[in-house]
Biotite code that builds the C-alpha atoms (Angstrom):
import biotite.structure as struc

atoms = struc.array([
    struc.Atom([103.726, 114.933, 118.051], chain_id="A", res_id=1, res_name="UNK", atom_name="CA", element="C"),
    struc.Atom([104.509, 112.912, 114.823], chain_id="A", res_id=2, res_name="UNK", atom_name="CA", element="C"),
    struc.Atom([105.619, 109.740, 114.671], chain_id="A", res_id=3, res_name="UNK", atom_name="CA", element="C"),
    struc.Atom([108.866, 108.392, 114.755], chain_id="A", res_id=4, res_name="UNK", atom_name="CA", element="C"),
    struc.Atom([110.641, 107.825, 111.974], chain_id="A", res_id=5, res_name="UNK", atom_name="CA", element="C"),
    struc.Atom([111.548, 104.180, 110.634], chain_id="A", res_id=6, res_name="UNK", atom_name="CA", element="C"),
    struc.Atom([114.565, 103.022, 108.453], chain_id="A", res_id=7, res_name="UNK", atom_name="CA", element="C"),
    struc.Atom([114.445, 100.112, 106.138], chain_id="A", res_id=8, res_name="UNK", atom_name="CA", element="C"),
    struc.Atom([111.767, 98.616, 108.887], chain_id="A", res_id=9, res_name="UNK", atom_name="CA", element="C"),
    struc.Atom([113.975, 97.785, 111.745], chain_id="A", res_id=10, res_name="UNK", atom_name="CA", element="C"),
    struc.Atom([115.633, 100.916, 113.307], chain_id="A", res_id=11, res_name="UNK", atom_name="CA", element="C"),
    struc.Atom([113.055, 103.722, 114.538], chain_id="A", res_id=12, res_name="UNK", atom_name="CA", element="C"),
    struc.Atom([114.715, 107.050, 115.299], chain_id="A", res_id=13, res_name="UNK", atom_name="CA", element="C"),
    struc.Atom([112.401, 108.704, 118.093], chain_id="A", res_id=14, res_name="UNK", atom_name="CA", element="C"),
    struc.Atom([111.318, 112.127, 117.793], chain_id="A", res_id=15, res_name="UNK", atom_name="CA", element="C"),
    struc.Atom([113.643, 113.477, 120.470], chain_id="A", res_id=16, res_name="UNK", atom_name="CA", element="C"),
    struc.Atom([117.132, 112.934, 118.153], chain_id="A", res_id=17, res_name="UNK", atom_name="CA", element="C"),
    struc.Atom([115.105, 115.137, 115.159], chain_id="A", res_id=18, res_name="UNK", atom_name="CA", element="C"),
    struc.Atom([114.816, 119.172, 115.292], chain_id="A", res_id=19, res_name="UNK", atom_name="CA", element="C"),
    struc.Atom([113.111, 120.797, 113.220], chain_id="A", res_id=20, res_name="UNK", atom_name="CA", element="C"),
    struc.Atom([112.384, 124.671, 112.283], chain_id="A", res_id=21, res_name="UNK", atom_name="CA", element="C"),
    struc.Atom([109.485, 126.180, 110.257], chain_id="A", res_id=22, res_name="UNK", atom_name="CA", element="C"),
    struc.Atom([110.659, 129.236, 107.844], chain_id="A", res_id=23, res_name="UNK", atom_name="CA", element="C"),
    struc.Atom([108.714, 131.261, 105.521], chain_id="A", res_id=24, res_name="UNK", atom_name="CA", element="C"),
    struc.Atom([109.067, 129.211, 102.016], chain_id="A", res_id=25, res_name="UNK", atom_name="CA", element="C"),
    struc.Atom([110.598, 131.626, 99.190], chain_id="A", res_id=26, res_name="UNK", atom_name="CA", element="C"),
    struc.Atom([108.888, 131.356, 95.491], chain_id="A", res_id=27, res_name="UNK", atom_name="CA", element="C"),
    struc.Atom([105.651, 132.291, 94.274], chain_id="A", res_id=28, res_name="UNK", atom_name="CA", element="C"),
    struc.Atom([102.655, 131.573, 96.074], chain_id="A", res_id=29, res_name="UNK", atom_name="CA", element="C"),
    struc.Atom([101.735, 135.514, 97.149], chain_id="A", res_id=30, res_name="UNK", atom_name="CA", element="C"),
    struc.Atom([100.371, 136.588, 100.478], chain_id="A", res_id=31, res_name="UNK", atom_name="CA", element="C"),
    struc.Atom([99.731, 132.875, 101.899], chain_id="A", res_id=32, res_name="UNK", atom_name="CA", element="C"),
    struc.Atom([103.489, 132.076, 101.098], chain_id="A", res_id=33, res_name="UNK", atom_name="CA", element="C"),
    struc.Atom([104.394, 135.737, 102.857], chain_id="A", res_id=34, res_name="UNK", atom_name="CA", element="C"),
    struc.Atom([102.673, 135.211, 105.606], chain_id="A", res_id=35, res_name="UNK", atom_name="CA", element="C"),
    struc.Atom([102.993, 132.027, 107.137], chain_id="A", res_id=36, res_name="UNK", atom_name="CA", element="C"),
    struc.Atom([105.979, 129.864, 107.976], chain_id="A", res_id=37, res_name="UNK", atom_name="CA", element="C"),
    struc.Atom([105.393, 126.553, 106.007], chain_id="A", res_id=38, res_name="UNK", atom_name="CA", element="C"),
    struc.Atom([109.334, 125.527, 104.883], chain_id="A", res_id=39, res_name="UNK", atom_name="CA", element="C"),
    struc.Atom([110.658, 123.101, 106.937], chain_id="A", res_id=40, res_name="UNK", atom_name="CA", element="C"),
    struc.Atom([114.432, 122.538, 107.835], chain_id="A", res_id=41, res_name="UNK", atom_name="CA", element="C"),
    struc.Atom([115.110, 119.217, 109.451], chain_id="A", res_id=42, res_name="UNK", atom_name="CA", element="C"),
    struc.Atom([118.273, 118.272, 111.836], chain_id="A", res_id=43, res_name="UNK", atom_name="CA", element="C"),
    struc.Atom([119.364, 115.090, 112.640], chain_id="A", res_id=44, res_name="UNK", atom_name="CA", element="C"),
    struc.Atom([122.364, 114.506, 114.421], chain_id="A", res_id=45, res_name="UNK", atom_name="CA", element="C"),
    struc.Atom([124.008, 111.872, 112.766], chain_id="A", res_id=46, res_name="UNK", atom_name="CA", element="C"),
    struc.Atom([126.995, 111.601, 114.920], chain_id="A", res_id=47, res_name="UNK", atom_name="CA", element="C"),
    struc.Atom([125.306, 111.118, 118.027], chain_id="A", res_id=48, res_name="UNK", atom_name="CA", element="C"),
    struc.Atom([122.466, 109.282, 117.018], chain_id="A", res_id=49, res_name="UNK", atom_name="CA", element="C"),
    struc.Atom([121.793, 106.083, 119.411], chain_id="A", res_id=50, res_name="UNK", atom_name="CA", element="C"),
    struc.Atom([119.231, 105.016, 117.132], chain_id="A", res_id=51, res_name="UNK", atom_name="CA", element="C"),
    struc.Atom([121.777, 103.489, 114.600], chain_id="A", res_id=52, res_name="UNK", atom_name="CA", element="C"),
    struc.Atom([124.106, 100.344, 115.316], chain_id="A", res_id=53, res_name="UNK", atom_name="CA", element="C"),
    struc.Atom([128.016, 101.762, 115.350], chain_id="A", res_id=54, res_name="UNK", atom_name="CA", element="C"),
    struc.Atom([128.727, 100.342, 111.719], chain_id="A", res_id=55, res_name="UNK", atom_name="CA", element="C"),
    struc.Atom([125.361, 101.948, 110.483], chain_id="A", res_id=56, res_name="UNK", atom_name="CA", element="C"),
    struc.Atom([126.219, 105.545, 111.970], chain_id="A", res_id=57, res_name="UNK", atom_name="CA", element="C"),
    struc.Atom([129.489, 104.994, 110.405], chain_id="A", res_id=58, res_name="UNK", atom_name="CA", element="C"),
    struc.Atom([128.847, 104.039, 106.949], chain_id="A", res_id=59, res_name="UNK", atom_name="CA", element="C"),
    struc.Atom([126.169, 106.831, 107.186], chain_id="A", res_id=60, res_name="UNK", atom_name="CA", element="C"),
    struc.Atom([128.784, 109.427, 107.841], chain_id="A", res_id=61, res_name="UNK", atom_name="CA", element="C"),
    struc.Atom([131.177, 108.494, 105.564], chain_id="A", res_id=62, res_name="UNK", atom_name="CA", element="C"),
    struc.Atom([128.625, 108.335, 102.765], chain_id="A", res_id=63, res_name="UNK", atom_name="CA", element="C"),
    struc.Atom([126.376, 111.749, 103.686], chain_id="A", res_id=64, res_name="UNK", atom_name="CA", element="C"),
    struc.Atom([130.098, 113.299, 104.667], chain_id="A", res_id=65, res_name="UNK", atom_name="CA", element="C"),
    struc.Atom([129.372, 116.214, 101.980], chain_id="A", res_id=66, res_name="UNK", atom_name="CA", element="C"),
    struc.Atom([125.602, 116.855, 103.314], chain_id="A", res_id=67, res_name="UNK", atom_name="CA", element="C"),
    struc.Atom([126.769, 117.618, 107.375], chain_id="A", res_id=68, res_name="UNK", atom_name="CA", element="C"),
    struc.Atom([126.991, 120.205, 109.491], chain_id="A", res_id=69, res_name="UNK", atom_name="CA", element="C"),
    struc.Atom([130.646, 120.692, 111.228], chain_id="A", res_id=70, res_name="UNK", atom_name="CA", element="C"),
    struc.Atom([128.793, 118.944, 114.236], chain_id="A", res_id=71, res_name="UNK", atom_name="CA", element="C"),
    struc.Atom([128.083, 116.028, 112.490], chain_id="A", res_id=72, res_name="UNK", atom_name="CA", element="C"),
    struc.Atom([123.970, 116.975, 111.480], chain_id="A", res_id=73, res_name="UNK", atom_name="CA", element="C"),
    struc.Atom([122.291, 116.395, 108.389], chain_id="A", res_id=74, res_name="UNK", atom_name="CA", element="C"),
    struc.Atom([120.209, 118.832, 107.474], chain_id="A", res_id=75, res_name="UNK", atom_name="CA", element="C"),
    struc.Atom([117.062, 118.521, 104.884], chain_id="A", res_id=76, res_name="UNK", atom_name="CA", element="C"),
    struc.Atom([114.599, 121.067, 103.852], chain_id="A", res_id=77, res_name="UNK", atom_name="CA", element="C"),
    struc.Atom([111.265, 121.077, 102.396], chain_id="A", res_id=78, res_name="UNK", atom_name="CA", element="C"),
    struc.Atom([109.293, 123.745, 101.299], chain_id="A", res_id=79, res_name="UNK", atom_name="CA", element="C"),
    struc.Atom([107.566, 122.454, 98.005], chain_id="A", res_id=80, res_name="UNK", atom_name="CA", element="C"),
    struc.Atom([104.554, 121.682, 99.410], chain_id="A", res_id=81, res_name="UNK", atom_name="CA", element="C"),
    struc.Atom([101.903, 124.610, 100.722], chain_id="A", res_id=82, res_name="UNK", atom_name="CA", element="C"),
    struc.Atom([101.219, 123.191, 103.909], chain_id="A", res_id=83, res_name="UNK", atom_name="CA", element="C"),
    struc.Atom([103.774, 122.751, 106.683], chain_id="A", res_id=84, res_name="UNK", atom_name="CA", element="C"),
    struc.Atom([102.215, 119.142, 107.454], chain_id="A", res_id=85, res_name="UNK", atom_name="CA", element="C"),
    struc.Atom([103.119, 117.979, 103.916], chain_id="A", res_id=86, res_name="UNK", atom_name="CA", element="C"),
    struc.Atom([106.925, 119.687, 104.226], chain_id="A", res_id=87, res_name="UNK", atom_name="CA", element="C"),
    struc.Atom([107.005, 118.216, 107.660], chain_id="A", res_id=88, res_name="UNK", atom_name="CA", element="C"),
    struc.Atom([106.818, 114.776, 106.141], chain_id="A", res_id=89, res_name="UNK", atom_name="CA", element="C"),
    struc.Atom([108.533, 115.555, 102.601], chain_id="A", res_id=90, res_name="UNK", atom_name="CA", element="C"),
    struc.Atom([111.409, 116.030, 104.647], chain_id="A", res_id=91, res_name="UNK", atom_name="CA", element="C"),
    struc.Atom([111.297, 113.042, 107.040], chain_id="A", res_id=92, res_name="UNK", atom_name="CA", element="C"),
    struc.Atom([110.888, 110.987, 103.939], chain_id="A", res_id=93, res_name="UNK", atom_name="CA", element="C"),
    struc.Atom([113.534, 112.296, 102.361], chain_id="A", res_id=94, res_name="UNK", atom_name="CA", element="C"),
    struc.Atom([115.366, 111.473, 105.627], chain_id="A", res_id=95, res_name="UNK", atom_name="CA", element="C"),
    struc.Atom([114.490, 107.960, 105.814], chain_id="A", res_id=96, res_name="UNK", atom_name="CA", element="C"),
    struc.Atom([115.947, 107.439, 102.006], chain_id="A", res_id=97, res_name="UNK", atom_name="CA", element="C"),
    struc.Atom([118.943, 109.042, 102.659], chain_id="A", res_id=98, res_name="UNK", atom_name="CA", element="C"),
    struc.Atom([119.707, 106.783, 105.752], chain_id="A", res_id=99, res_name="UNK", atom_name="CA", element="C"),
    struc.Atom([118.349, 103.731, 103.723], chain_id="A", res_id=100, res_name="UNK", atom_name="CA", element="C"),
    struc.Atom([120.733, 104.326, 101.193], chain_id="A", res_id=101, res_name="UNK", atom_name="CA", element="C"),
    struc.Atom([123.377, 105.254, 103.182], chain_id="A", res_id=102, res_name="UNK", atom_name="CA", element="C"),
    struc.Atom([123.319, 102.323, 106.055], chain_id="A", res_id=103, res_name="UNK", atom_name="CA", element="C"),
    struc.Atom([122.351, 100.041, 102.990], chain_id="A", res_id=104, res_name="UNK", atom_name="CA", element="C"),
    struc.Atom([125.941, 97.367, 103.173], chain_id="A", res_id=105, res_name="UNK", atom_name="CA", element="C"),
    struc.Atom([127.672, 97.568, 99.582], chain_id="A", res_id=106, res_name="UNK", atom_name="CA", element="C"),
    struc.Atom([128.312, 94.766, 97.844], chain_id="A", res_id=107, res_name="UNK", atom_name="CA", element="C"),
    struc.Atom([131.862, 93.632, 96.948], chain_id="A", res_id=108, res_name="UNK", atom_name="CA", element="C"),
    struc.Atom([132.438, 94.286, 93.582], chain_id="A", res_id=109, res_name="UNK", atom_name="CA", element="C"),
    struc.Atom([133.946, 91.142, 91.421], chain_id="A", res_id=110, res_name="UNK", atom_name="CA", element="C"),
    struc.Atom([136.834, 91.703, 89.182], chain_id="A", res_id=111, res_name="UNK", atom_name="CA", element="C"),
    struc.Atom([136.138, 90.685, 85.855], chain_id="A", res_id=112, res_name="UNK", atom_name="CA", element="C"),
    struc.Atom([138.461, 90.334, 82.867], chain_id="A", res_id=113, res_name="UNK", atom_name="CA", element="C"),
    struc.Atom([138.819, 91.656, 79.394], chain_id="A", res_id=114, res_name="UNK", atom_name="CA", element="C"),
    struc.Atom([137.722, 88.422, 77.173], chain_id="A", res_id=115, res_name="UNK", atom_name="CA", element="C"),
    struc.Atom([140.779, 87.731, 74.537], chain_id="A", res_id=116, res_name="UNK", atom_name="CA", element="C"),
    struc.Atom([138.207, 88.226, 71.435], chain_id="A", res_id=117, res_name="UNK", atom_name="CA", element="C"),
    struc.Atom([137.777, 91.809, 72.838], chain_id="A", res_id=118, res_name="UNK", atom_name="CA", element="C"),
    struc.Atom([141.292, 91.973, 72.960], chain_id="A", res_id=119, res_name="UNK", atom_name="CA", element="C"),
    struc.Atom([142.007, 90.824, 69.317], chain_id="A", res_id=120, res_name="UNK", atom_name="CA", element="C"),
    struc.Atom([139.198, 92.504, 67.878], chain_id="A", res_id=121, res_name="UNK", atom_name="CA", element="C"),
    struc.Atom([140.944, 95.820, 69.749], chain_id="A", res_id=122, res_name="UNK", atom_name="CA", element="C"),
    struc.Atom([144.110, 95.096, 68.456], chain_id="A", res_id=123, res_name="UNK", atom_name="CA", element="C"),
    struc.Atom([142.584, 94.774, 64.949], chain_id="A", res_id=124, res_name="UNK", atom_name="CA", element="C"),
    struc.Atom([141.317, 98.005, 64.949], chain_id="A", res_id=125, res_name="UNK", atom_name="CA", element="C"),
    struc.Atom([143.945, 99.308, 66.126], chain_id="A", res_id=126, res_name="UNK", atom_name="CA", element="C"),
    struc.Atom([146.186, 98.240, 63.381], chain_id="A", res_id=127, res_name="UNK", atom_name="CA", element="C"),
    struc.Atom([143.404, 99.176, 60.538], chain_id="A", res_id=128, res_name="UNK", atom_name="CA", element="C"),
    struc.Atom([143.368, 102.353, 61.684], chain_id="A", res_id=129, res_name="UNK", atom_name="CA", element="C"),
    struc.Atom([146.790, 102.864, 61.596], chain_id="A", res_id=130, res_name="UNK", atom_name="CA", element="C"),
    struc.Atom([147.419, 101.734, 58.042], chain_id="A", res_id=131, res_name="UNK", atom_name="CA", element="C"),
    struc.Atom([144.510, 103.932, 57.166], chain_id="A", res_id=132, res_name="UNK", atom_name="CA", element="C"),
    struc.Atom([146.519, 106.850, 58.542], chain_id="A", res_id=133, res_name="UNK", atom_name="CA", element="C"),
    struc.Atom([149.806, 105.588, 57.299], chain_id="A", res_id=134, res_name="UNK", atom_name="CA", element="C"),
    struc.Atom([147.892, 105.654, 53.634], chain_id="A", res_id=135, res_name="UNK", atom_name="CA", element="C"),
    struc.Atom([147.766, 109.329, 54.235], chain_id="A", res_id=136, res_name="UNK", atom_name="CA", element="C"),
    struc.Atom([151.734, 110.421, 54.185], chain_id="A", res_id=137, res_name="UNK", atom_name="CA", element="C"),
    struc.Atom([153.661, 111.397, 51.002], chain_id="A", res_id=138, res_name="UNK", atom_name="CA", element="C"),
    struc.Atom([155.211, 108.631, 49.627], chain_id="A", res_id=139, res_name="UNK", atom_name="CA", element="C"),
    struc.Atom([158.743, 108.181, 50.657], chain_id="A", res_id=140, res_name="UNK", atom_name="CA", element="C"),
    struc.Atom([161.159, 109.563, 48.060], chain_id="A", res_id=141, res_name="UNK", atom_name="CA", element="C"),
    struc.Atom([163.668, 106.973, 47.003], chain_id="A", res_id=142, res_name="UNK", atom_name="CA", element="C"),
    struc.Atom([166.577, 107.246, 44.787], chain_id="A", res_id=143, res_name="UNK", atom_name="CA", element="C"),
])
């Protein structure tokens, strides 16, 4: 059996919480692609993952929400690679990124504010551009 799989360094999730299944890979590659089952489909189940702290498993949902399974699994597959050892860890890598990025704590974001030179020099343009414009109407017929 493979190792298990480590996140950012600290959290290990153990072999037993992954599942995986080997297909036969589609694309070209003739009777070696047709005949052996090399594509790999990983499972993880996210929701009931122990191997993640209760704000990680969280954040993870909420930001792989799109990627799960009704049940709460993510599922990756691999099947670029020829051998089923090199989809096997394509995939687990792939893993380990998503759930980096995912349990990774956002930063607060800082308002800023317009400065007031961006504002005039707006404002400027604005006006230019509507004398420009104005330039462009028939001249107003007075008597």
């Amino acid at each position: 059996m493979t190792n298990p799989v480590i996140i950012s360094g600290r959290y290990r999730i153990p072999d037993s919480e992954l599942r995986e299944q080997f297909t036969r890979a589609s694309g070209p590659g003739g009777q070696h692609v047709n005949k052996t089952e090399t594509a790999v489909q990983l499972w993880f189940d996210l929701a009931g993952t122990t191997a993640l702290t209760a704000t990680m498993r969280a954040n993870a949902l909420r930001a792989l929400a799109s990627r799960l399974t009704s049940d709460g699994e993510l599922v990756i597959a691999a099947s670029e690679h020829r051998s089923r050892e090199r989809n096997r860890e394509a995939a687990r890598e792939r893993l380990i990124d998503l759930l980096d990025e995912a349990t990774r704590p956002k930063r607060a974001r800082r308002k800023t504010r317009v400065p007031k030179s961006s504002k005039r020099k707006r404002l400027k343009h604005k006006r230019q551009k509507g004398r420009r414009k104005a330039l462009r109407n028939k001249p107003a017929m007075d008597d």
